[in-house]
N, C-alpha and C positions, 0 to 999 in steps of 0.2 A: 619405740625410740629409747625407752627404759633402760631396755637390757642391751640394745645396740651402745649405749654412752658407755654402761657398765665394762660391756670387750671390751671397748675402746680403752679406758682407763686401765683395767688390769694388761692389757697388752703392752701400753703406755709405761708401766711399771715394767714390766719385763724386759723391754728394750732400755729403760734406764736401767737397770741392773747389769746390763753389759758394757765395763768401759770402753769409750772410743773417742780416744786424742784423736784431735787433728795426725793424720798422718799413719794410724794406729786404728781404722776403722773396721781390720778387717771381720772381726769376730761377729760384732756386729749386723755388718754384709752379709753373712753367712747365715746367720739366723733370721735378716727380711728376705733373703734370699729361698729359706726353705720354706718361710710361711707363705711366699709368693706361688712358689709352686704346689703347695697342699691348697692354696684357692684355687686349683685351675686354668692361671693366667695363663695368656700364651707367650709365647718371646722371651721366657724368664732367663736371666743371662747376670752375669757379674764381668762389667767390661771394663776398660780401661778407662780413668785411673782406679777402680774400686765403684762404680756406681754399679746400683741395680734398679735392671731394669725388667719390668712385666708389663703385658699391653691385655685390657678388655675390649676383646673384638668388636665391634657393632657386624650384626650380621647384612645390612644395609648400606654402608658409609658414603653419602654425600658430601661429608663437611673434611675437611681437612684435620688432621688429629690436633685433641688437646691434650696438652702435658701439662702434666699436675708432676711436681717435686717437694721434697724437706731433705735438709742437711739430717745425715748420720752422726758426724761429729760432734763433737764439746769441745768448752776448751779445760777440763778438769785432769789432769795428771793420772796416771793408771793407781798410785798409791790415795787417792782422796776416797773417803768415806762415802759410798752408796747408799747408805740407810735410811731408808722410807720410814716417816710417819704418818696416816693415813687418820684424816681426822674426820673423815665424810666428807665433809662439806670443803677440804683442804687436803690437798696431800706434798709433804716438803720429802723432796729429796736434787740433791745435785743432776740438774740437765733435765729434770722430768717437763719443763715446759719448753726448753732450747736444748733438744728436740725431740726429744720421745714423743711427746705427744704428737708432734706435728708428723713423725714418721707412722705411729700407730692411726694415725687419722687417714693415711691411706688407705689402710685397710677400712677404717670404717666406712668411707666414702665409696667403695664395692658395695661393701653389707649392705649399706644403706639402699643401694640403687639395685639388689638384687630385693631388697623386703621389699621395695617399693613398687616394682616390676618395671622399672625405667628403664625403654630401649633406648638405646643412642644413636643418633643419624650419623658420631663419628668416633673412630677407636682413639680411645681413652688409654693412653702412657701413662705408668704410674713410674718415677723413678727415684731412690733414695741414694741422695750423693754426699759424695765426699768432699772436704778440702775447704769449710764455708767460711770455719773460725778461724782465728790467728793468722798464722802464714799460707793457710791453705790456699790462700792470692783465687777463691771459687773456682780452683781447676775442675772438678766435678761438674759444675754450671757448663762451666768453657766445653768440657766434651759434649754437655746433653744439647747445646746449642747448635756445636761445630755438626753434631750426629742429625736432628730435625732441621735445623737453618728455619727460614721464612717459609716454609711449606705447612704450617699449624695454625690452628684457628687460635690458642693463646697460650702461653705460657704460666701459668698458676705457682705459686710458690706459699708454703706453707709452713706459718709456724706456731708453735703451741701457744706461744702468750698474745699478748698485742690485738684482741679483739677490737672491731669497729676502726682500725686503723688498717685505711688502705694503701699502702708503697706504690707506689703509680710514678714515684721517681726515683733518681739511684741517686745515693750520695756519692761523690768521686772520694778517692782517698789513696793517701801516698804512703809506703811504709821505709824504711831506710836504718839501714844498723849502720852506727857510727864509731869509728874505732881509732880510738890515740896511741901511740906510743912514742915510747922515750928511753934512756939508758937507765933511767929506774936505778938504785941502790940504796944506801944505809939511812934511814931515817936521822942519824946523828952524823957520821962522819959526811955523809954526803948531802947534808941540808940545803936547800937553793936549788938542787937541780930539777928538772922539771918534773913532776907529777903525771901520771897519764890519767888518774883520779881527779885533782885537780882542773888538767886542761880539762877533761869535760862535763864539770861543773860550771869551770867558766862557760863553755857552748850553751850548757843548758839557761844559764843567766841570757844570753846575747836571744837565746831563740824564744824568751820570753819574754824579749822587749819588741819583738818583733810587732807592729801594728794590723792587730786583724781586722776587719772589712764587717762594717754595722750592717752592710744592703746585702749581702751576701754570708750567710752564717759560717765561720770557719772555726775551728779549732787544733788546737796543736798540744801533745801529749807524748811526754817521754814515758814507756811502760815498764823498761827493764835496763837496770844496771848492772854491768858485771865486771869484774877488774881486783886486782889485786892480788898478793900472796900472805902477804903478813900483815899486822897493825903496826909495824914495824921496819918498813920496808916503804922505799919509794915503788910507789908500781909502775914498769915497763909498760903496761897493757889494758886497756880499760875498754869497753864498750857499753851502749846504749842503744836500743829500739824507740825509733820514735816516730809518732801517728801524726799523720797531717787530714784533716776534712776539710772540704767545700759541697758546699751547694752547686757553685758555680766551677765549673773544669778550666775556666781562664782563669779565676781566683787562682785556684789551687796549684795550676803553673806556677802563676807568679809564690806565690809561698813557697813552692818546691823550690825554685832560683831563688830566693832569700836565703832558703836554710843553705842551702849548697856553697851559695855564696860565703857565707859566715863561715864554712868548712874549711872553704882552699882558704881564706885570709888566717884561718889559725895557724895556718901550718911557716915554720920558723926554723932554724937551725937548734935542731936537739928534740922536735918538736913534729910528727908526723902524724896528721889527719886522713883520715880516710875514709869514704862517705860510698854505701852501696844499695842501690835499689832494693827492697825486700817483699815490696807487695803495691799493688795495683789496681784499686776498683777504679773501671771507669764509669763516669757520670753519664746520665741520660735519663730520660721520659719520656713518659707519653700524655697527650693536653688531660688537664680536667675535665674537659669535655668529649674526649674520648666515648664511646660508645661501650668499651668494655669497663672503664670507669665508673661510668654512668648505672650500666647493671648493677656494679658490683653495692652503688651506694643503693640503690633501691632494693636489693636482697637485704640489705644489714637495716632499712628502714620497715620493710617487712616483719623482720622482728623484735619491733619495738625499737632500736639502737641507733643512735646521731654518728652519721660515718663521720670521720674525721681523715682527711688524703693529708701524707704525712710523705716525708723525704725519709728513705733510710739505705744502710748498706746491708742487702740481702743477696742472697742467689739471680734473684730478679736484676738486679746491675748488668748484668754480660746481657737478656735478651733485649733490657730495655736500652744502654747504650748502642744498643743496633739498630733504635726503633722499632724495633716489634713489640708487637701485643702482649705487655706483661703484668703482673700484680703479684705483690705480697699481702698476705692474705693472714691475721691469728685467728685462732680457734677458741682461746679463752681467755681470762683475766688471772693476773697473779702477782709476783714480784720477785726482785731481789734474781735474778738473773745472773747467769756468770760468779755467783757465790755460794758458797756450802748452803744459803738459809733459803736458797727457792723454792718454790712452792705455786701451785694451782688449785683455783678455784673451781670447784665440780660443776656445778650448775650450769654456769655461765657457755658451756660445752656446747647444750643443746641450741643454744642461739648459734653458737660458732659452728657447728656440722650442718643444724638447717639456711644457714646463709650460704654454705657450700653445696647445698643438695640445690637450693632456689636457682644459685650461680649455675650447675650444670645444665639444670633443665631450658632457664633460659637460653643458653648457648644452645640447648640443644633444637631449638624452635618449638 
């Protein structure tokens, strides 16, 4: 298992070393795309929208196939700094846990089941998609669902950080760019007219008086502003990106009709709002007492580790809001996510790929 963690990791590093925006994954693709086929896979394919996909036969298959996935994407800009420091026992670089590792972990999860000599009673889809972060709204998820549907024993979804934590529900979540304008002009001569900076400072005040829901965990965050021409200058145009969560998918309606709400009443003579859909997870799970749940906590007690079933927005949203058999799944422990200073811890690994090796064998009878 040694030197299986060790590929793992440097593979892990290599696929961090290649950027891939949301939207921009193709390089990437390309290169799980040829390691897929130097293993042998069969069905190795780059389909629409950008996922890759390879399948390990079982030469027997009674079981219906499992898919196993991890996002390709980041959400790090092509210009952000790559630069791995490798501490042994640590390694920080931008995306090496969300998700190189969790892409490199596909591959080890062959390795593994080839050292081991594990036949499979069903063929095994490995596929690494696009679209997880940002705006990517899981279009990648959307095709690998729309492509298997309810025909699979479970849907697995994998990602580098977040060990011992099992996704077993999908958080819903609403995205919306928000855009003012106005006839905008001279900071002096034209003082008093409206602002398009302004109005939507005032929205952001109104949407954080909003009252969010103690029984139902909800959150609302604006990520991005943009607007203006000069420090001197009324601005015509302004917009904002802003995140809504629930637990609950009737919460989160009603939140969405709040904000929307607060949108059309801004709007005024000199004064035009304008409020657009941007992004879409829908909510869903599967019980705690699920039976694939249930595995998945006794694989992670197996090795030594208190599961802990956790609500999040992953790739797993699209099969679990359909109800089907889904789980988000980390590999290891680390931090600081989504920021130049991420990092993973090495060790922690072999717990995370033998909780993954246990979970196949079990499924596999």
């Amino acid at each position: 298992m040694r030197m299986l963690l060790k590929s793992i990791l440097d593979l892990a590093i290599e696929i961090q070393q290649i950027p891939a925006p949301t939207f921009h994954e193709e390089r990437r693709a390309e290169f799980v795309h040829a390691r897929f086929l130097a293993e042998g896979l069969a069905d190795t394919e780059i389909a629409s929208p950008g996922n890759v996909y390879a399948c390990l036969r079982s030469p027997h298959p009674v079981r219906p196939p499992l898919v196993v996935t991890a996002h390709l994407d980041t959400v790090f800009p092509f210009e952000t700094d790559l630069s791995v420091r490798n501490e042994g026992s640590e390694i920080h670089a931008p995306g090496i846990g969300d998700n190189a590792l969790g892409v490199a972990a596909l591959f080890g999860l062959i390795w593994a089941l080839k050292e081991e000599a594990i036949t499979l009673s069903f063929d095994l889809w490995l596929v690494a998609t696009v679209g997880e972060e940002g705006l990517g709204d899981l279009r990648g998820m959307k095709a690998v669902v729309e492509r298997f549907g309810a025909n699979i024993l479970a849907y697995l979804v994998l990602e580098g950080l977040s060990l011992g934590q099992i996704h077993h529900r999908a958080l819903g979540v609403r995205r919306y760019r928000v855009t003012a304008r106005t006839a905008g002009g001279h900071s002096w001569s034209d003082y008093g007219k409206p602002s398009a900076i302004h109005e939507l400072a005032e929205l952001i005040v109104a949407f954080n008086r909003l009252p969010l829901p103690k029984q139902a965990r909800s959150t609302l965050n604006v990520g991005t502003i943009h607007g203006g021409i000069s420090v001197n200058t009324i601005a015509a145009e302004a917009s904002l990106e802003l995140d809504l969560r629930s637990e609950r998918a009737e919460t989160l309606d009603l939140l969405a009709r709040q904000v929307e709400r607060i949108c059309q009443q801004a709007n005024r003579p000199g004064v035009l709002i304008e409020y657009n859909l941007i992004g879409k997870r829908p909510a869903g799970e599967i019980p705690a007492l699920h039976p694939l749940v249930q595995i998945a906590k006794e694989c992670l007690q197996a090795e030594g580790l208190e599961p802990r079933l956790v609500v999040g927005s992953t790739d797993a949203n699209i099969p679990l809001s359909r109800g089907l058999p889904a789980l988000c799944l980390g590999l290891t422990t680390g931090g600081g996510a989504h920021t130049v200073h991420e990092y993973i811890r090495t060790a922690p690994l072999e717990h995370g790929m033998r909780q993954l090796l246990h979970l196949i064998r079990r499924l596999a009878g």
